[in-house]
Residue, then its C-alpha position, 0 to 999 in steps of 0.5 A: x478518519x485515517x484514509x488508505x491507497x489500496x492497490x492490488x492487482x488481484x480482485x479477491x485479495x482486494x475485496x478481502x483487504x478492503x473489507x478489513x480495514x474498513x472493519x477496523x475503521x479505516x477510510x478505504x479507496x482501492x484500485x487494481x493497479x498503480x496508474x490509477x492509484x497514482x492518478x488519484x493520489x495526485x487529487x486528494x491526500x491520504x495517510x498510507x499507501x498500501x500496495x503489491x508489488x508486482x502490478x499491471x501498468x505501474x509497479x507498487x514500488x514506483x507508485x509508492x517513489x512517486x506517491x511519496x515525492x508528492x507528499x513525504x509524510x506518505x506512510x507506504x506498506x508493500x504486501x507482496x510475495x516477493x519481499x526481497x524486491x522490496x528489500x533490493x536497495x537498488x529498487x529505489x523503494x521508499x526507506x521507510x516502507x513497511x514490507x508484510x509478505x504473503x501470505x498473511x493473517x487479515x489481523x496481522x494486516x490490520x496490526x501492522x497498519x495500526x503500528x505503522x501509523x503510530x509510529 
């Protein structure tokens, strides 16, 4: 089964999130900012890292830097309302990370998670 990373800071959104994916059949661990996602990252494998960007503690886009250090082939979603941090070059974003900006259908997640672990 294909194992998720959420982090998302924000409660309602989370819950929202997690009960999609699971509903499309994905294994989901989720976490309301990034320094525990990392921390659990660091114990167990999983096949993407769904993250928002802008977090209490650890941002998404240094979770998804250090995630992917530890394991390359770690697929990264950001979902965010601030797609142009994500896009910036100079954040240091992982380059292969898919970015679906906010606000979003529940099915286009569920689409666009679908067509990045394909990939």
């Amino acid at each position: 089964m294909t194992r998720i990373l959420l982090a998302e800071d924000d409660n309602d959104m989370r819950r929202f999130l997690v009960k999609a994916l699971q509903n499309a059949g994905y294994d989901v661990v989720s976490f309301d900012n990034g320094k525990s996602a990392y921390e659990r990252i660091q114990e167990e494998p999983f096949t993407l890292l769904l993250t928002d960007i802008v977090m209490p503690e650890m941002d998404g886009i240094e979770l998804a830097r250090r995630a992917t250090e530890l394991d390359p082939d770690l697929k990264v979603m950001f979902i965010t309302g601030f797609a142009a941090v994500a896009l910036n070059p100079e954040s240091n974003a992982p380059p292969a990370a898919k970015v679906l900006s906010k606000p979003f259908h529940l099915k286009d997640l569920v689409n666009e998670v679908e067509k990045l672990l394909a990939a």
